[in-house]
C-alpha positions in Angstrom: -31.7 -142.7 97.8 -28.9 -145.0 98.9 -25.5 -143.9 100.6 -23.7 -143.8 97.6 -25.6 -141.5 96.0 -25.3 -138.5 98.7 -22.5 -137.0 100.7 -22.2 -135.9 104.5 -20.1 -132.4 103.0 -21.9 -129.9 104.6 -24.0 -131.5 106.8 -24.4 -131.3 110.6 -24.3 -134.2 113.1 -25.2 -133.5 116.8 -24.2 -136.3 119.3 -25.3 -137.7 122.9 -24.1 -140.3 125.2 -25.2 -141.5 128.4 -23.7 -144.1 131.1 -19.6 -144.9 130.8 -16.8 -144.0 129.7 -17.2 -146.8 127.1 -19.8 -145.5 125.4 -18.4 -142.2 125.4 -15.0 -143.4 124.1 -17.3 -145.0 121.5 -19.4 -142.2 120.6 -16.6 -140.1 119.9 -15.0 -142.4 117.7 -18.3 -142.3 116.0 -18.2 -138.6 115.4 -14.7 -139.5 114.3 -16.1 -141.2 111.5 -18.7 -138.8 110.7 -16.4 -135.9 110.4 -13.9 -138.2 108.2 -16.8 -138.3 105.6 -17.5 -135.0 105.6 -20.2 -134.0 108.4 -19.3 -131.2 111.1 -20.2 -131.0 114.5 -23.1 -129.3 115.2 -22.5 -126.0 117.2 -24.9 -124.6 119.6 -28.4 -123.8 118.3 -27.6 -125.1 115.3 -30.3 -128.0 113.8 -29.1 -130.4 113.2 -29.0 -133.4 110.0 -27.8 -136.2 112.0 -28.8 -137.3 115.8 -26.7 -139.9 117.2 -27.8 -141.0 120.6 -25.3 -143.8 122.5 -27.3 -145.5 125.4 -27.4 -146.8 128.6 -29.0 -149.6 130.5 -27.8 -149.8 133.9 -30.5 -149.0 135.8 -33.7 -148.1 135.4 -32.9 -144.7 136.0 -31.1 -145.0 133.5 -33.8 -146.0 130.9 -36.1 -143.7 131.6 -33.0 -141.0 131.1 -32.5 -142.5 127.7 -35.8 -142.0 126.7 -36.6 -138.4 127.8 -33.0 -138.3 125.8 -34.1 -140.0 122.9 -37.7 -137.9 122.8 -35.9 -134.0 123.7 -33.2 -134.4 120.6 -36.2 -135.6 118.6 -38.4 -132.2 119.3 -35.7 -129.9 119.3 -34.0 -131.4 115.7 -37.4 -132.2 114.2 -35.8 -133.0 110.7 -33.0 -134.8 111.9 -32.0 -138.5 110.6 -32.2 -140.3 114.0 -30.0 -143.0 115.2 -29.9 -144.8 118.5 -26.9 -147.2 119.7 -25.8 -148.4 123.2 -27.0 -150.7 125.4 -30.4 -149.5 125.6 -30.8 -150.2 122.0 -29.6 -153.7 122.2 -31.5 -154.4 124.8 -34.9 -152.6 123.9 -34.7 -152.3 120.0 -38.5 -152.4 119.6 -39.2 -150.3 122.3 -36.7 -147.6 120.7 -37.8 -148.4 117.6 -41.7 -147.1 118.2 -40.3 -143.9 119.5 -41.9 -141.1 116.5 -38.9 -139.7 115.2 -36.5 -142.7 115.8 -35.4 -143.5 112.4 -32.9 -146.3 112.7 -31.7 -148.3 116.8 -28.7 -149.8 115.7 -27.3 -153.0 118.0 -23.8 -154.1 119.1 -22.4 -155.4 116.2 -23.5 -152.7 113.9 -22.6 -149.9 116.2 -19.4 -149.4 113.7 -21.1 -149.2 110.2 -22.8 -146.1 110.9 -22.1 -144.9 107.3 -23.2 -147.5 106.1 -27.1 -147.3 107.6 -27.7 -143.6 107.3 -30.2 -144.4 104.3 -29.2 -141.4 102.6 -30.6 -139.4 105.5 -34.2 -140.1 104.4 -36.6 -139.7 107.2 -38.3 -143.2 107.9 -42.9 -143.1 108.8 -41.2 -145.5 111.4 -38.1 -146.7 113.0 -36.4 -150.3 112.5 -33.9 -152.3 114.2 -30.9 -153.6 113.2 -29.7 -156.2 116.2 -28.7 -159.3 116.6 -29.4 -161.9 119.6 -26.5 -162.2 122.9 -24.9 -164.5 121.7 -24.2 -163.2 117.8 -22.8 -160.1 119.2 -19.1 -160.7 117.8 -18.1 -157.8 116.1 -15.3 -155.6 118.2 -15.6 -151.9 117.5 -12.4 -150.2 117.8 -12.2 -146.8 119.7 -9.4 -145.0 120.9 -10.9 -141.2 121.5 -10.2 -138.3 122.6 -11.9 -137.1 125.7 -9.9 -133.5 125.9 -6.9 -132.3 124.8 -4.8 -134.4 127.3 -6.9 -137.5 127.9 -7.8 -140.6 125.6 -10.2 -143.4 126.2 -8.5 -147.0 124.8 -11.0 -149.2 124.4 -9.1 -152.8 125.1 -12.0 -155.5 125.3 -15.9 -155.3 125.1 -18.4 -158.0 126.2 -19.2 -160.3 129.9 -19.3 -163.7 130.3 -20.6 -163.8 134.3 -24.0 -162.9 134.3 -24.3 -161.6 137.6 -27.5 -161.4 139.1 -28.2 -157.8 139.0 -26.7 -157.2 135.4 -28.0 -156.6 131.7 -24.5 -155.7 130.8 -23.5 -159.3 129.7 -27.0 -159.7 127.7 -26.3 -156.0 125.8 -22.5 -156.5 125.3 -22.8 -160.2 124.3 -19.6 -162.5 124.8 -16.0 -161.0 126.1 -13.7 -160.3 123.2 -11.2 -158.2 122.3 -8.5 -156.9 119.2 -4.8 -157.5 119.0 -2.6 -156.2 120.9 -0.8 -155.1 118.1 -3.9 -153.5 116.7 -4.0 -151.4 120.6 -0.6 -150.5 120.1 -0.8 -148.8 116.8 -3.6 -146.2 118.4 -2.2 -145.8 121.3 1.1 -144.2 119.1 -1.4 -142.5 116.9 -2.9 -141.2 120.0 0.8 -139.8 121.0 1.0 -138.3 117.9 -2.3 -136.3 118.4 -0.5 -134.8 121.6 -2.1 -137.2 124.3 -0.5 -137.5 127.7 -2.9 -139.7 129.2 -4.6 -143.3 128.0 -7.5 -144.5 130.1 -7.4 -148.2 129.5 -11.5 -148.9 129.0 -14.0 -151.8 128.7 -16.5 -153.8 130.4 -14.5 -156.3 131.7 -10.7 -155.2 131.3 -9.0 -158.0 133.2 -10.3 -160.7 130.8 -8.5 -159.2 128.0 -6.9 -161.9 126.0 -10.0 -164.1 126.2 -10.8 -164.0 122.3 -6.9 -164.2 121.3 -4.9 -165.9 123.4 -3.1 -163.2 125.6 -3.3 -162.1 129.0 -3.7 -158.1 130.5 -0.3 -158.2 131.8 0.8 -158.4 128.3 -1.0 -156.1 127.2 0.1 -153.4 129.8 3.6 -154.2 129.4 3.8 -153.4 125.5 1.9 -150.5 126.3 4.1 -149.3 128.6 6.7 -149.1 125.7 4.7 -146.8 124.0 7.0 -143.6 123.7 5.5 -140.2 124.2 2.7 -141.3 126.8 3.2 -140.1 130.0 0.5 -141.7 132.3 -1.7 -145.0 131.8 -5.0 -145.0 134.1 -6.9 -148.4 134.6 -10.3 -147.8 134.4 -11.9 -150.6 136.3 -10.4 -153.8 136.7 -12.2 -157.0 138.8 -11.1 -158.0 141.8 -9.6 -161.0 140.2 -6.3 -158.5 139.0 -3.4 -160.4 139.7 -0.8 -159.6 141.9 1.8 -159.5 138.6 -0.2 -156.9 136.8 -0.4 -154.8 140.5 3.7 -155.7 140.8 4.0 -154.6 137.2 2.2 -151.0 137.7 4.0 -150.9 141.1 7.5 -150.4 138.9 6.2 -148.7 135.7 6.9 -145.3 135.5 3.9 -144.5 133.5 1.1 -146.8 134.9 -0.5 -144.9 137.5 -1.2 -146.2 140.9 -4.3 -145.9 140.8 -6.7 -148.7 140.3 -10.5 -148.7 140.4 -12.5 -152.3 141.6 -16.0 -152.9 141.7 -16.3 -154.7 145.4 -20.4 -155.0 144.5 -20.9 -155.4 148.4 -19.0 -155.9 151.6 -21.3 -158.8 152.6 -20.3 -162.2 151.6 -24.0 -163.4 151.6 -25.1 -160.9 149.5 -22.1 -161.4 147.0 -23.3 -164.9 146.4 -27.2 -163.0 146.3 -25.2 -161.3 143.3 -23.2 -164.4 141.8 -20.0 -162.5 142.2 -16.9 -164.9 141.4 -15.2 -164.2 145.2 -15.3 -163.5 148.5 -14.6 -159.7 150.4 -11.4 -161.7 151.6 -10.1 -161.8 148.4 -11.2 -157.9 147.9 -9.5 -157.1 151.2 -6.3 -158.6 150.3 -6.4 -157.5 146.9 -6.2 -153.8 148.4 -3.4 -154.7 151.2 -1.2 -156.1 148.1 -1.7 -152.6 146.1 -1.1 -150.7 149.8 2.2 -153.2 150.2 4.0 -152.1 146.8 1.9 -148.3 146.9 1.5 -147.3 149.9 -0.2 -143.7 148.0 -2.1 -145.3 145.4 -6.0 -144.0 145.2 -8.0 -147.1 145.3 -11.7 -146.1 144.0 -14.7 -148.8 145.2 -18.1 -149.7 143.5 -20.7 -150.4 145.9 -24.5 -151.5 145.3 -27.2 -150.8 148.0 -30.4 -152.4 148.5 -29.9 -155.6 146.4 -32.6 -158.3 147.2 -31.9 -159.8 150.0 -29.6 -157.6 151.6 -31.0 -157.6 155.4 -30.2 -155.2 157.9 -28.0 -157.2 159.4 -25.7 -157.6 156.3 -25.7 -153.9 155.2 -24.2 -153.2 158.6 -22.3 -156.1 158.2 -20.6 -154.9 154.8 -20.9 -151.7 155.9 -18.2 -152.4 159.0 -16.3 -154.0 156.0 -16.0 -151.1 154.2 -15.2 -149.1 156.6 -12.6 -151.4 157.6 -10.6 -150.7 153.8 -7.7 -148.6 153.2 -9.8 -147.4 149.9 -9.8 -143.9 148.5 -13.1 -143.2 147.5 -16.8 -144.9 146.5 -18.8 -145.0 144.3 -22.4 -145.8 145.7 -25.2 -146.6 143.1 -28.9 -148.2 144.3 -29.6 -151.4 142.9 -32.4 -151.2 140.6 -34.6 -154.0 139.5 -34.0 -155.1 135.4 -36.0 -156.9 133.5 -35.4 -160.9 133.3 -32.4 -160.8 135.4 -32.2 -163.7 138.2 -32.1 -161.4 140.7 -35.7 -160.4 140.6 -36.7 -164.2 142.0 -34.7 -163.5 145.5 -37.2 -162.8 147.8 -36.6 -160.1 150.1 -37.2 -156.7 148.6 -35.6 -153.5 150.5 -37.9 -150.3 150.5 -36.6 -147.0 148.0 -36.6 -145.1 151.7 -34.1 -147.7 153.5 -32.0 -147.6 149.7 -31.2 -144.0 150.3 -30.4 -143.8 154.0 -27.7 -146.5 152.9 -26.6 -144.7 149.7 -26.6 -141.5 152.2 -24.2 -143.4 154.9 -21.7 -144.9 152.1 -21.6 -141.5 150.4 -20.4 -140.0 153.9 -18.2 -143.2 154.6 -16.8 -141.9 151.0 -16.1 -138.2 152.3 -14.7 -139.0 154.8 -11.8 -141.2 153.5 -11.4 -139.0 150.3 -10.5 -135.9 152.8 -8.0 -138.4 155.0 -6.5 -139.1 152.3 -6.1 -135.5 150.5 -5.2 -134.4 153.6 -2.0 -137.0 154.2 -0.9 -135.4 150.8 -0.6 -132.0 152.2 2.5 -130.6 152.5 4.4 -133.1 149.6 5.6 -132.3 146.2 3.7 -134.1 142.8 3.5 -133.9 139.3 0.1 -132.5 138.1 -1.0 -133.0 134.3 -2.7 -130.0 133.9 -6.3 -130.2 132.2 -8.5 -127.3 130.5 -9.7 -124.9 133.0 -13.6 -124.0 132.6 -14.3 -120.0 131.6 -14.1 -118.3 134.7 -12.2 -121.0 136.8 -8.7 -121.8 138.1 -6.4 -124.4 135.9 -6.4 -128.1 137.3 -5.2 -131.6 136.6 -4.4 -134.5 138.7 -1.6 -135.9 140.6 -0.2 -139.6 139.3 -2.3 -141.0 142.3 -5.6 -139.3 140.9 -5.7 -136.3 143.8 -7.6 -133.0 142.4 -5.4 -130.5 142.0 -6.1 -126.5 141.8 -3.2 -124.0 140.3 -2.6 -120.4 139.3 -3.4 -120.4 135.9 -1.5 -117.6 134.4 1.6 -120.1 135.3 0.2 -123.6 133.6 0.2 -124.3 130.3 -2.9 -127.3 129.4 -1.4 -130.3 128.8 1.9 -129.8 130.1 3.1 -131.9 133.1 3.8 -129.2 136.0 5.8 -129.9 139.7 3.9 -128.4 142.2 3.5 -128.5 146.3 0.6 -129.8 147.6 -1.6 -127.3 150.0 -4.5 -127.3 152.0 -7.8 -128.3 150.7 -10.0 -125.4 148.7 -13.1 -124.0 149.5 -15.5 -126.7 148.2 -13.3 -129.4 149.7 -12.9 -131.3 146.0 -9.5 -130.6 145.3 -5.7 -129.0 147.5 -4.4 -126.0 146.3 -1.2 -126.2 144.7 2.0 -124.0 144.6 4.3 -124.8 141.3 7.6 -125.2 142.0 9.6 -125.1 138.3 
């Protein structure tokens, strides 16, 4: 039975991601489409028709998650039409493929014709693939979702071109592209029209926006920034390579948050050539003095790999001093994890899982430390919070421009309303201050 001869109305669609904010952004636009032709969300305990299952490759960790995923949904929606996307897929389509209940691992550059492969939901004896090699990945699959009520993920460019050592991102993503700006315009204003406050600017590589049409990121952000109705912009990641325009521009615009988030890999330069990284932790360091220069507040958040091969004692504690060294707001600590035919596995010196952790361990304490400093030099001042939906059971919260948690008497909030509020002193769990509103 082909698609045109069956309809969605009536039927339930259950949906899963795992790894970024990408892929989530994507998934819901997904379930976008899905709903559009007639499917529903699947509530709890509800069976459901249609199983779509966005993946992950990251780590190996991460693999292995997508596969107890993959098998779970399949025993507990045994009748389900089962469809598996993401990076994992790409990557792995045979693997995913063999999986009993799989019906259909969809690659990059069909991730967006989901309607079109659902074979009239007809259960398949086995799965097939439908992917195409690195360097044929060209489609770009638009996705401007919405995460919550307040918050909406932009996707603004897809794809790698650096191959770093340790990565399968460029070989799942393919080459770096990326729509109009025109095009990211138009749903950001449809996004304002929904009622979003907030845009999180996503996508593998954001800074190289412009690379498929002739425009820079600093053109992008400044039509953006015109957008009426938005209130804040948040950058999701950005390479170290961000000029100092685009960190000038931000600096000035009232709705670009100062808030950035870099990958610095490691604080070794050794091990960033180990890693192929394009720069120095010079560069990084004065990358971080120019944002503290022009926003003195702004929350810098740092991605940090331990245990890469060939990272000695001697330069852990070397980038670790580094590190330590940054005004940065916060890490993000992740263990490097051997992938299958990256260049990385030929460097010779392999560190032990035990000597991984006690690293992870001291960066993650390092991180704790610098978080509280800086919540802490916030107590006392006046902020904006956008407020966020409060879990059953616990207080409102939302963030300040600069990204600090905030906690609120909720009987006095409203979600999605912008709120003025003095900062107080941390709460019990030490993850967010406790705030007093003011109008």
């Amino acid at each position: 039975m082909g698609n045109a001869e069956f309809t969605l109305e009536g039927r339930s669609a259950s949906f899963y991601t795992l790894g970024c904010k990408l892929n989530f952004s994507e998934t819901s636009t997904i379930m976008r489409q899905l709903i559009e032709a007639g499917a529903h969300k699947a509530v709890r305990g509800e069976k459901a028709d249609i199983c779509v299952i966005n993946t992950c490759s990251v780590t190996e960790v991460a693999d292995k998650k997508c596969r107890q995923a993959i098998h779970k949904i399949v025993r507990e929606n045994p009748d389900a039409y089962i469809v598996v996307t993401g990076c994992y897929g790409q990557l792995q389509p045979g693997t995913v493929a063999d999986i009993p209940g799989v019906d259909i691992v969809l690659g990059q550059d069909q991730k967006g014709n989901i309607l079109e492969n659902l074979n009239g939901l007809q259960k398949r004896n086995h799965g097939i693939s439908k992917t195409v090699g690195t360097n044929d990945i060209r489609n770009f699959v638009p996705s401007c979702s919405r995460g919550d009520r307040t918050r909406f993920f932009l996707k603004v460019q897809d794809g790698c071109d650096y191959y770093c050592t340790y990565c399968t991102v460029a070989y799942a993503r393919g080459h770096s592209r990326n729509p109009s700006i025109g095009s990211l315009v138009e749903q950001t204003r449809q996004a304002a029209a929904e009622g979003g406050r907030e845009i999180v600017i996503t996508g593998v590589n954001i800074g190289d926006f412009g690379k498929s049409t002739g425009d820079s990121f600093i053109d992008l952000i400044r039509e953006l920034d015109k957008v009426e109705g938005i209130a804040r912009y948040r950058i999701s990641s950005i390479e170290p390579m961000l000029t100092d325009e685009v960190i000038d521009f931000v600096a000035q615009s009232h709705a670009f948050m100062p808030h950035f988030h870099i990958p610095l890999q490691s604080g070794s330069n050794e091990v960033l050539k180990l890693m192929h990284r394009r720069y120095e932790r010079e560069l990084f360091a004065g990358k971080v003095a120019r944002i503290k220069s022009v926003m003195p507040d702004a929350f810098i958040g740092v991605d940090v790999i331990v245990g890469m091969r060939g990272e000695t004692d001697e330069l852990f504690e070397d980038a670790y001093r580094f590190i330590e060294s940054l005004d940065v707001t916060q890490l993000h600590v992740f263990s490097y994890s051997e992938r299958p035919g990256t260049a990385a596995l030929r460097i010779p010196y392999k560190v032990s899982p035990q000597v991984k952790h006690e690293r992870s361990q001291r960066l993650l304490e390092l991180s704790d430390r610098k978080t509280r400093a800086f919540y802490e030099a916030h107590i006392g001042r006046e902020a904006t919070v956008l407020v966020e939906k409060p879990r059953r059971g616990m207080p409102a919260h939302g963030f300040t421009d600069n990204y600090i948690r905030v906690e609120m008497d909720s009987a006095q909030v409203q979600e999605n309303s912008l709120v003025h509020v003095r900062l107080g002193g941390l709460n019990a769990a030490g993850d967010a201050l406790m705030a007093t509103i003011l109008d």
